[in-house]
PAROKOL-222718 format. One record per residue: residue number from 1; residue in one letter; y, z, x of N, C-alpha, C in turn. Coordinates in Angstrom, 3 decimals. Layout:
REM residues N
<k = NUM	r = A	n.py = Y	n.pz = Z	n.px = X	ca.py = Y	ca.pz = Z	ca.px = X	c.py = Y	c.pz = Z	c.px = X> .
...
This chain:
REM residues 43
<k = 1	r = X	n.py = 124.037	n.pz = 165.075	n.px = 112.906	ca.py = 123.266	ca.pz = 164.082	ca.px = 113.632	c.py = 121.965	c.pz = 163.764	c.px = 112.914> .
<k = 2	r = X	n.py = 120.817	n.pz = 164.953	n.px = 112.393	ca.py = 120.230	ca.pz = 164.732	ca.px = 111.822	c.py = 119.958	c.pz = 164.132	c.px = 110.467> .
<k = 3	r = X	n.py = 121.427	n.pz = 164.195	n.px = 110.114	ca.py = 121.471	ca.pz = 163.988	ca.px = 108.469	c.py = 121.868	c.pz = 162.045	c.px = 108.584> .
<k = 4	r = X	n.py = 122.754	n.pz = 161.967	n.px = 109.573	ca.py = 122.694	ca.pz = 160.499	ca.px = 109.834	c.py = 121.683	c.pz = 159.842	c.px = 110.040> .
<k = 5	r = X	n.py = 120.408	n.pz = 160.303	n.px = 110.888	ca.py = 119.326	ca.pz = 159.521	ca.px = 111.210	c.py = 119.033	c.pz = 159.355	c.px = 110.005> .
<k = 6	r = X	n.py = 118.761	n.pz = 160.543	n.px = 109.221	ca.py = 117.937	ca.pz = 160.762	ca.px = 108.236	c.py = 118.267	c.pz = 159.398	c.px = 107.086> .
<k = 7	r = X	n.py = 119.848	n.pz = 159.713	n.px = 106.703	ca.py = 120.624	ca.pz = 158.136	ca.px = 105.897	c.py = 120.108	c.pz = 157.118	c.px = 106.238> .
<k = 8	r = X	n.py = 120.107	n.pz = 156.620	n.px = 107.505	ca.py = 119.971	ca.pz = 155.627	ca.px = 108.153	c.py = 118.497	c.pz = 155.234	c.px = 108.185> .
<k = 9	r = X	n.py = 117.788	n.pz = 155.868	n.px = 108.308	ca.py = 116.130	ca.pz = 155.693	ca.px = 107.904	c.py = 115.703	c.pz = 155.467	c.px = 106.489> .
<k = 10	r = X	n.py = 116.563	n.pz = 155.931	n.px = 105.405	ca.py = 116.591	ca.pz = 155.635	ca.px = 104.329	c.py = 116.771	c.pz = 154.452	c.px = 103.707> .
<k = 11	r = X	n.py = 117.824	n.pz = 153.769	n.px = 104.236	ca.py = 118.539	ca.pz = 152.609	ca.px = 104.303	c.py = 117.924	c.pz = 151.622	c.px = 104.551> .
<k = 12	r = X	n.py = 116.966	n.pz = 151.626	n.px = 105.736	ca.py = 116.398	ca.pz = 150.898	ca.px = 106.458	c.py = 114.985	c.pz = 150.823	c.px = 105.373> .
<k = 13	r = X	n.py = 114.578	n.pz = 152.182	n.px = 104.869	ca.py = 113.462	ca.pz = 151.799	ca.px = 104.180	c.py = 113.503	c.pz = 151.282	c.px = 102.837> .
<k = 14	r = X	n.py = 114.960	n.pz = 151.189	n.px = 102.450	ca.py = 115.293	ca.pz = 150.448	ca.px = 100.889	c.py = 115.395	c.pz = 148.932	c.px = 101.292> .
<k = 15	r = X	n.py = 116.068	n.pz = 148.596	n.px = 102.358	ca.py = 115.967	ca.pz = 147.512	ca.px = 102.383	c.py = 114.536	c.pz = 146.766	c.px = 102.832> .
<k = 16	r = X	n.py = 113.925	n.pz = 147.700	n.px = 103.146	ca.py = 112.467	ca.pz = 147.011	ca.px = 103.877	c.py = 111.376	c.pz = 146.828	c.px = 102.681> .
<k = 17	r = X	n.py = 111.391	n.pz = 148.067	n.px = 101.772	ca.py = 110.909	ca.pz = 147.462	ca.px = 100.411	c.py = 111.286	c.pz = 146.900	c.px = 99.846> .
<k = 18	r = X	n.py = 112.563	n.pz = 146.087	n.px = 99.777	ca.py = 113.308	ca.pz = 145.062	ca.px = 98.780	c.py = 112.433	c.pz = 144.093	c.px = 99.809> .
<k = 19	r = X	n.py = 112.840	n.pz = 143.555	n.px = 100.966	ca.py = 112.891	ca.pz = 142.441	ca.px = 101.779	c.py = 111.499	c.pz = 141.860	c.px = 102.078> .
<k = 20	r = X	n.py = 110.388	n.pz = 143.271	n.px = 103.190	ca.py = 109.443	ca.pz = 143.162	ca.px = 103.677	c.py = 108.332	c.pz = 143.658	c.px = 103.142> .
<k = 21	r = X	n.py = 107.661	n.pz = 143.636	n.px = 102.103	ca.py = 106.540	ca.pz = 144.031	ca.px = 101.192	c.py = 105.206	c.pz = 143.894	c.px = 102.767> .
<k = 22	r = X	n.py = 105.084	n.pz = 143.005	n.px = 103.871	ca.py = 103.838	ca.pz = 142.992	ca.px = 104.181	c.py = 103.423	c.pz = 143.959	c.px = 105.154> .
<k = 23	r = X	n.py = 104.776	n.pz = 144.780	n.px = 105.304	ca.py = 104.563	ca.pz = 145.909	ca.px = 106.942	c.py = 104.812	c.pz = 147.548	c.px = 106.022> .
<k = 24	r = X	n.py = 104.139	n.pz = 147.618	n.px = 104.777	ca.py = 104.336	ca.pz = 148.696	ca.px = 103.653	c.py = 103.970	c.pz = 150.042	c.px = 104.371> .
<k = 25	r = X	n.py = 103.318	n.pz = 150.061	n.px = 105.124	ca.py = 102.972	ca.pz = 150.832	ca.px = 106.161	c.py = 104.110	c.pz = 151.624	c.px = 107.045> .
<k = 26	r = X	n.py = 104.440	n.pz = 150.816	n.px = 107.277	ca.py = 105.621	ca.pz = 151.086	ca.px = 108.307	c.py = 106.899	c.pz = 151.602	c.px = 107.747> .
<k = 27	r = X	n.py = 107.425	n.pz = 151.105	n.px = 106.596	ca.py = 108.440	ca.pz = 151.503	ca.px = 105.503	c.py = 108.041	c.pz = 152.951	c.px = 105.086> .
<k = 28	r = X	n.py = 106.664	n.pz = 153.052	n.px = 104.931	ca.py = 106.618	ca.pz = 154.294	ca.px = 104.165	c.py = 106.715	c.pz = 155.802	c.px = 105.308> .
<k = 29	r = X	n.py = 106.274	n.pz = 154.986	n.px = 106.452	ca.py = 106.189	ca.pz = 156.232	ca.px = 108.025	c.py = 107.678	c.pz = 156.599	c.px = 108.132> .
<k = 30	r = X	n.py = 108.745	n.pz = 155.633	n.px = 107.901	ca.py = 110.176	ca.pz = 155.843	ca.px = 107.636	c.py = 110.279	c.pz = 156.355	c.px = 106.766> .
<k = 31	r = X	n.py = 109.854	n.pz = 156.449	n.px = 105.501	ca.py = 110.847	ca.pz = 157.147	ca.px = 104.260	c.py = 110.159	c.pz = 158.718	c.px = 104.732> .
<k = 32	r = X	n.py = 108.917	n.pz = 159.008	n.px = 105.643	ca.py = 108.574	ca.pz = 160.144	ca.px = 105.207	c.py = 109.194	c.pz = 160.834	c.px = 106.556> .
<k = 33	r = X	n.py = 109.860	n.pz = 159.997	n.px = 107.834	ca.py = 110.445	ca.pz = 160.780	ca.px = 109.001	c.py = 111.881	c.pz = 161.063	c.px = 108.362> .
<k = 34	r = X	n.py = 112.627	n.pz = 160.371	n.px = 107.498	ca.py = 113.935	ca.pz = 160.509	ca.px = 107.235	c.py = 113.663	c.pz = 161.531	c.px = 106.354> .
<k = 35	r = X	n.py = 112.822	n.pz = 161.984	n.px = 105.324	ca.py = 112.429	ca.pz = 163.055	ca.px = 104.263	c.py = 112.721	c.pz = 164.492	c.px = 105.237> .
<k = 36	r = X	n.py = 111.685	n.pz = 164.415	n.px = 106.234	ca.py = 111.072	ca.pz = 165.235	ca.px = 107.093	c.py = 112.659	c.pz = 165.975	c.px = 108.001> .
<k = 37	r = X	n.py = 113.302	n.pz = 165.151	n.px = 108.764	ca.py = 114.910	ca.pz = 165.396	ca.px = 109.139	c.py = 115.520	c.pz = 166.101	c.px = 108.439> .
<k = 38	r = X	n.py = 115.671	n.pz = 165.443	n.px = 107.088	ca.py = 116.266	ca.pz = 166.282	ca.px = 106.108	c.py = 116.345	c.pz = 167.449	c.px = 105.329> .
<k = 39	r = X	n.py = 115.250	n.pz = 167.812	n.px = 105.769	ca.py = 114.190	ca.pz = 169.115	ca.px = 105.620	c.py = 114.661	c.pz = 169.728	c.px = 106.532> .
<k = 40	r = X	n.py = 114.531	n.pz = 169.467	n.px = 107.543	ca.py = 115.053	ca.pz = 170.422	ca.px = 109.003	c.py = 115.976	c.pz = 170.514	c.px = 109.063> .
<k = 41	r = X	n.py = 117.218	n.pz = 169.270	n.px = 108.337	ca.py = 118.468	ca.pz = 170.150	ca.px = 108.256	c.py = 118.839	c.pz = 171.213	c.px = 107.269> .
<k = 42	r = X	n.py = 118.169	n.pz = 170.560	n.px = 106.198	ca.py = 118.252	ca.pz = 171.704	ca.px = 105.519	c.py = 118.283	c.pz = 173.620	c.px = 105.790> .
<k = 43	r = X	n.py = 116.784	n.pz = 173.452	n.px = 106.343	ca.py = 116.474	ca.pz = 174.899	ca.px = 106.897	c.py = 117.410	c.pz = 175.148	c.px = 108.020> .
């Protein structure tokens, strides 16, 4: 479950830096919650 969000937040933040350069903010709060998931699944 976690590892899906985690993809899926990823996804969302590749396409948001290709697409949406003006909400850079917001893309980057995503790449670092999907990082963060992935971490916790890890452990």
């Amino acid at each position: 479950m976690l590892t899906t969000i985690a993809i899926i937040l990823v996804v969302l933040w590749a396409i948001g830096f290709i697409g949406f350069h003006t909400v850079g903010w917001f893309i980057h709060i995503l790449l670092v919650v999907a990082i963060i998931l992935f971490i916790i699944r890890l452990v």
